[in-house]
C-alpha positions as CSV (number, residue, x, y, z in Angstrom):
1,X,94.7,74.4,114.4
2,X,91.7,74.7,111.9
3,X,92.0,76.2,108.8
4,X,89.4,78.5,106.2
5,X,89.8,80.3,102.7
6,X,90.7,83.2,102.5
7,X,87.8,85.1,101.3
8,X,86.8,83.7,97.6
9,X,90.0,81.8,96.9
10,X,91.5,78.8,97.2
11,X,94.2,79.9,99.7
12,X,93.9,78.3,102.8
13,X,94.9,80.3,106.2
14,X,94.4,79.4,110.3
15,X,92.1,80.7,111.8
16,X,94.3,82.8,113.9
17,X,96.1,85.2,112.5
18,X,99.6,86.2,114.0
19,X,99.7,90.2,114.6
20,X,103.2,91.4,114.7
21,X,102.4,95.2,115.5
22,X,104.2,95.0,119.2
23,X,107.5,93.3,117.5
24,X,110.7,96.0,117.6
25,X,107.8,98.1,119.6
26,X,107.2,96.3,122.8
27,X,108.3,92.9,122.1
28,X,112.3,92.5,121.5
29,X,113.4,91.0,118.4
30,X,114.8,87.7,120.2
31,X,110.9,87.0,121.9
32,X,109.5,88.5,118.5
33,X,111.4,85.4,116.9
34,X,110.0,82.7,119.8
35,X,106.4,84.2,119.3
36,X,106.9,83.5,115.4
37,X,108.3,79.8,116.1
38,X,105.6,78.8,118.6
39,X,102.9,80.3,116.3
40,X,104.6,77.7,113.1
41,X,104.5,74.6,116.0
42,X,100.8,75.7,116.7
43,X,99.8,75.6,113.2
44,X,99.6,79.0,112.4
45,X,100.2,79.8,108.9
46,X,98.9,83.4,108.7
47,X,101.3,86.7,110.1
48,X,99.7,90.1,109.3
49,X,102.1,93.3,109.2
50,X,102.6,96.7,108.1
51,X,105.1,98.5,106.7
52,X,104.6,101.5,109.4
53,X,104.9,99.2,112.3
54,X,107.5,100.8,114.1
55,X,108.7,102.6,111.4
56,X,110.0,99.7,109.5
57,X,111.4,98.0,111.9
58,X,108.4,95.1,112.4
59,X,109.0,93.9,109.1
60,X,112.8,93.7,109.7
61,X,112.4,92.0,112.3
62,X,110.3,89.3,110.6
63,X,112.9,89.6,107.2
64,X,115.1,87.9,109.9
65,X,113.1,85.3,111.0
66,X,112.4,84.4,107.7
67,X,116.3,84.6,106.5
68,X,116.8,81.9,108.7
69,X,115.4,79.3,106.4
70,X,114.1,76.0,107.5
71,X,111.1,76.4,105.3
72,X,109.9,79.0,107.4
73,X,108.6,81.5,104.3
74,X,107.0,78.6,102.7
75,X,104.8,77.9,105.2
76,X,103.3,81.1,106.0
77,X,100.7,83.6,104.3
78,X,102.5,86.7,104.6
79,X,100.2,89.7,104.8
80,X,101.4,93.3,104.7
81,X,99.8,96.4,104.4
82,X,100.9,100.2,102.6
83,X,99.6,103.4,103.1
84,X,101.6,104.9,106.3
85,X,103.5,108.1,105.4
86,X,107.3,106.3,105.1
87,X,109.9,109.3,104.9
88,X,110.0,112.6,103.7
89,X,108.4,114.6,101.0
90,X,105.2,114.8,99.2
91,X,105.0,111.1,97.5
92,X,106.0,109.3,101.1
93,X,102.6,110.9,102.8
94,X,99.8,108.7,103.9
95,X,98.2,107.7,100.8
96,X,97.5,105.2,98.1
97,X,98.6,106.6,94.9
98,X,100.1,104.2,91.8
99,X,103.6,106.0,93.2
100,X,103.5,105.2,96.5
101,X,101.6,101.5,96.0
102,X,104.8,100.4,93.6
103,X,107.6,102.1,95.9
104,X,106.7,100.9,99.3
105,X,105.8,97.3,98.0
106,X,109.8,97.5,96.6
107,X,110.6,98.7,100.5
108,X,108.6,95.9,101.9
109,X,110.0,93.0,100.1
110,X,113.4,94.1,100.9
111,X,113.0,94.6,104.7
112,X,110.7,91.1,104.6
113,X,113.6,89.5,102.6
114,X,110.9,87.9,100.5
115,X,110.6,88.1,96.7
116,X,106.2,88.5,97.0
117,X,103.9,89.4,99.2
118,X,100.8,86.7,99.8
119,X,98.6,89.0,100.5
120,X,98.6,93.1,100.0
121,X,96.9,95.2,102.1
122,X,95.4,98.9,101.4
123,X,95.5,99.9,105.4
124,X,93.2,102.7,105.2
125,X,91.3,104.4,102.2
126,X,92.6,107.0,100.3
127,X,89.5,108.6,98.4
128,X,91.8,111.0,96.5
129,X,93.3,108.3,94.5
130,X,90.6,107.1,91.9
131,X,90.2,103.7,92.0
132,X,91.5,102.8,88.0
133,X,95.0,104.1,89.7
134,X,95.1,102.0,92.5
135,X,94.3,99.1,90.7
136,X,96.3,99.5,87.6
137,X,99.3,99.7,90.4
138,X,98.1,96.1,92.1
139,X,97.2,94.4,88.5
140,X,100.6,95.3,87.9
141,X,102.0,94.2,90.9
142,X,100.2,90.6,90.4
143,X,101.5,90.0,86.7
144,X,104.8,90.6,88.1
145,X,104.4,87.9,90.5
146,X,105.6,90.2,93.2
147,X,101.7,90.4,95.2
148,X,99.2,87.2,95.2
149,X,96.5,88.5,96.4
150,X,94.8,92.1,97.3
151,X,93.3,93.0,101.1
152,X,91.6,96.1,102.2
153,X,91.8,97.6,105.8
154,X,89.4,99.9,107.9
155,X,87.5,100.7,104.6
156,X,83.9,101.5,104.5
157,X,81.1,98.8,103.4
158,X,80.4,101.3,100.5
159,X,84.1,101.5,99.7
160,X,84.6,98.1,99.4
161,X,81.5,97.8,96.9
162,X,83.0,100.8,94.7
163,X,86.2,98.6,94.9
164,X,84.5,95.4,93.7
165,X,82.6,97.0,91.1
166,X,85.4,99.0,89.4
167,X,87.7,95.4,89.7
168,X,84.9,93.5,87.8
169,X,84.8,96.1,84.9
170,X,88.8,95.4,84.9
171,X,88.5,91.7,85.3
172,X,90.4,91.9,87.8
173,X,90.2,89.9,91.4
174,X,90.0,92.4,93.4
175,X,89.8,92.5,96.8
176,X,89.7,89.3,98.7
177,X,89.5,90.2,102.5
178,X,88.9,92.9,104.6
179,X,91.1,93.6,107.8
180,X,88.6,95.6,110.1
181,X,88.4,96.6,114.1
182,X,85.8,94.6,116.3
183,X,85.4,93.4,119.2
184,X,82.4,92.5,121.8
185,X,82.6,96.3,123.0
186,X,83.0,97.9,119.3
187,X,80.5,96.3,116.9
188,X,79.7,98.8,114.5
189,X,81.3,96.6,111.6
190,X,78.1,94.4,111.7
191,X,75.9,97.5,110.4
192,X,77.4,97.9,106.8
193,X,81.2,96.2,106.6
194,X,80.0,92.3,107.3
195,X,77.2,92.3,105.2
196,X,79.4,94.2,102.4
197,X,82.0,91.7,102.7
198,X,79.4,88.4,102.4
199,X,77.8,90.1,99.8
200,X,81.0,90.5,97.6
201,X,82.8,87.3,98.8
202,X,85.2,89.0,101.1
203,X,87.1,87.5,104.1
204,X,87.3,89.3,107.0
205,X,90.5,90.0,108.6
206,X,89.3,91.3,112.7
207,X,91.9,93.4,114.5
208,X,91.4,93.9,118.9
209,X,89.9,91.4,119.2
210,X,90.2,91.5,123.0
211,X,90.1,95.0,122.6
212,X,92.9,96.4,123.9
213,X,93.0,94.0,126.7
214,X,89.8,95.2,128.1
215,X,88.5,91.9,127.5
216,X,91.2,90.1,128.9
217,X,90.3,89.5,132.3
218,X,91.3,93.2,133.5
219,X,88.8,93.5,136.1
220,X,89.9,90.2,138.1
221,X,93.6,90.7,137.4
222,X,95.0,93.7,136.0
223,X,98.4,92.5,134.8
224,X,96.7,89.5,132.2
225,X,93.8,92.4,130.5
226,X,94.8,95.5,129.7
227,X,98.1,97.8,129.6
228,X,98.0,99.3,133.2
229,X,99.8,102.1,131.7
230,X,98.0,103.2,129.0
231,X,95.2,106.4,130.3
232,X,93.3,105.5,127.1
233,X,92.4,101.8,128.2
234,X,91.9,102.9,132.0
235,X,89.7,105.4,130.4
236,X,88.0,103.1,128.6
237,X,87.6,100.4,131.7
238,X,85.7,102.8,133.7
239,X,83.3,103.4,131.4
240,X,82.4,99.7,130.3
241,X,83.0,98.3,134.0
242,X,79.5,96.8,134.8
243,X,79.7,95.4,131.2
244,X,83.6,93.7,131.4
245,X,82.5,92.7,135.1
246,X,79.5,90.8,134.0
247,X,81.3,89.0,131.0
248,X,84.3,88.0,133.6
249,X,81.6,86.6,136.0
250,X,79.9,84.6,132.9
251,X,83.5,83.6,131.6
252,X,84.0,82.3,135.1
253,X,80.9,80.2,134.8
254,X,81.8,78.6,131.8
255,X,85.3,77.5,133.1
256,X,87.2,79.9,130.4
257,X,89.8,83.1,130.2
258,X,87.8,86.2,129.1
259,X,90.6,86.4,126.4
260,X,89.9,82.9,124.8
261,X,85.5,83.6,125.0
262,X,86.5,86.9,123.1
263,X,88.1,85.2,120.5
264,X,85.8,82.1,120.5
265,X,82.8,84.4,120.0
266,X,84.5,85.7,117.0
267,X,85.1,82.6,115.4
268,X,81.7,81.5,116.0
269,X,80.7,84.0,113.3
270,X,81.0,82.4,109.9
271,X,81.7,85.7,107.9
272,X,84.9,85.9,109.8
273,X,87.6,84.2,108.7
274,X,90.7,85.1,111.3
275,X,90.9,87.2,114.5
276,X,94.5,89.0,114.8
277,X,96.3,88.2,118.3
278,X,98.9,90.2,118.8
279,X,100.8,89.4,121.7
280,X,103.5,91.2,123.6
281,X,104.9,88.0,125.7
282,X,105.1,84.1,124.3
283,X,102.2,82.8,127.0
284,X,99.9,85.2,125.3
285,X,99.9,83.7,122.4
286,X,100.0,80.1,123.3
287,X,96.8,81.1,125.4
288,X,94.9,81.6,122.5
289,X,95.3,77.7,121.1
290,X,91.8,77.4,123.3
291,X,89.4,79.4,121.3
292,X,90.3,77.5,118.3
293,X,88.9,74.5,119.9
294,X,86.0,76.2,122.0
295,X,82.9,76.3,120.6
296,X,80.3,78.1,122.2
297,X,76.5,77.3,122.3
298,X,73.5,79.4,121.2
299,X,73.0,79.9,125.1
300,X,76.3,81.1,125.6
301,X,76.3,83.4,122.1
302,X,72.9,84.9,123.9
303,X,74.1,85.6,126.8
304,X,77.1,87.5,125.6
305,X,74.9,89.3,123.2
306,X,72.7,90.5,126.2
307,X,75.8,91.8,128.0
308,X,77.1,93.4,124.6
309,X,74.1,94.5,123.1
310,X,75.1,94.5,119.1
311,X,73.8,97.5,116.7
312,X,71.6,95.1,114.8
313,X,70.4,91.4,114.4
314,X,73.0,90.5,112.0
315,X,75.5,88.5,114.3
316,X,72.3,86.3,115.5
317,X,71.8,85.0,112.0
318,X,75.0,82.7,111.6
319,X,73.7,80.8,108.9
């Protein structure tokens, strides 16, 4: 396994990221615990949660794994995100406010069976929350020793500048990564979010990588891309069939699993720091020990670019 900074500090995480999202959802809590012990064996330090995965129950599940000891909290970056609406009434709505940041932290550490979160994650925006409350609540949080370090999810390149620039005037931190959707088929981070997150010394945090499975290898088999049962994803495989054919005819080529080239490609990119695999069954995950150690050329990068046209030049400059 390699390893990168997180963002700006001196925390060092793999360069795959462990998503949990399908644990207590589609993965039982007996294979969610495998999945966790064969990502430790490979090296992977980082697992990225949320406290609305499956209503709680994700992070339960991982409170477990860590209970058991062996070390097993100390050697992993333990990301978690708030925001989800968590229960009933007005104050347990999806939102970020001081109220809600302090209450579901207190929530998380007790399902997670941790005394701190590593890294604290705002999983959307919530623009009606000025941004003096939602860091007084995470300064707060910090001094206490109870967060380490502050993430943002799906925000906006602009948000994430507000963020930073109200932070400084606080001398605060701030935000050290950003967890954000892309994929060869859904690029649109590369217009405003990458070159917000270089600019202000943020990590990014990529979620679908293979997106959805489509770049799995769902053409040529079915049951390794993605979820036959899911209309979204068929939907979605019609309409981007020439392209997923001619990237599983070039993966082919090269020797490699569309699923490890997705990842790969993502790595190859020096603004991004982790790509999230979440997998449902043990093999998928162990798959994935490839694209740490693939590295492909600048023919390969311009071929895939040419099958997945990108919204601007900015993933050709990896400088």
């Amino acid at each position: 396994m390699k390893y990168a900074k997180l963002g700006r500090t001196g925390c060092e995480v793999s360069r795959l990221c462990l998503g949990t999202m399908n644990f207590g959802a589609l993965t039982s809590e007996e294979d969610s615990f495998r999945i966790m012990d064969e990502a430790l064996d490979m090296g992977i330090n980082f697992f990225d949660t949320a406290n609305g995965y499956a209503g709680g129950l994700t992070e339960s599940i991982i409170g477990r794994w860590l209970a058991q000891g062996d070390g097993r909290r100390e050697r992993v970056v333990l990301a978690t995100k708030v925001w989800t609406r968590m229960g009933d009434g007005p104050n347990r709505n999806p939102g970020l406010s001081a109220y809600k940041i302090k209450r579901e932290l207190e929530e998380s550490l007790q399902r997670l069976q941790t005394d701190h979160i590593d890294l604290y994650q705002m999983h959307y925006i919530d623009r009606s929350a000025t941004w003096e409350e939602k860091w007084g609540a995470m300064e707060d949080l910090v001094r206490a020793g109870k967060v380490f370090y502050v993430g943002s999810s799906n925000h906006a390149g602009w948000d994430i500048a507000r963020a930073q620039g109200f932070a400084r005037a606080r001398g605060f931190l701030g935000l050290v990564c950003e967890q954000h959707h892309y994929n060869l088929l859904w690029r649109d981070a590369e217009r405003e979010v990458f070159p917000a997150c270089k600019c202000e010394g943020l990590g990014v945090i990529t979620y679908s990588p293979i997106g959805g499975g489509l770049l799995g290898g769902n053409v040529s088999d079915p049951e390794k891309g993605a979820r036959s049962d899911s209309e979204y994803i068929r939907g979605l495989l019609e309409k981007y069939r020439g392209q997923i054919e001619e990237y599983e005819a070039f993966c082919e080529e090269l020797g490699e699993s569309p699923a490890v080239v997705a990842v790969a490609w993502q790595l190859a990119n020096p603004v991004i720091t982790s790509p999230i695999v979440g997998p449902r069954k043990l093999d998928h995950l162990t798959s994935m020990s490839r694209a740490v150690e693939l590295e492909l050329d600048a023919q390969a990068l311009e071929r895939l670019e040419s099958i997945f046209p990108g919204p601007g030049q900015y993933m050709i400059d990896r400088n």
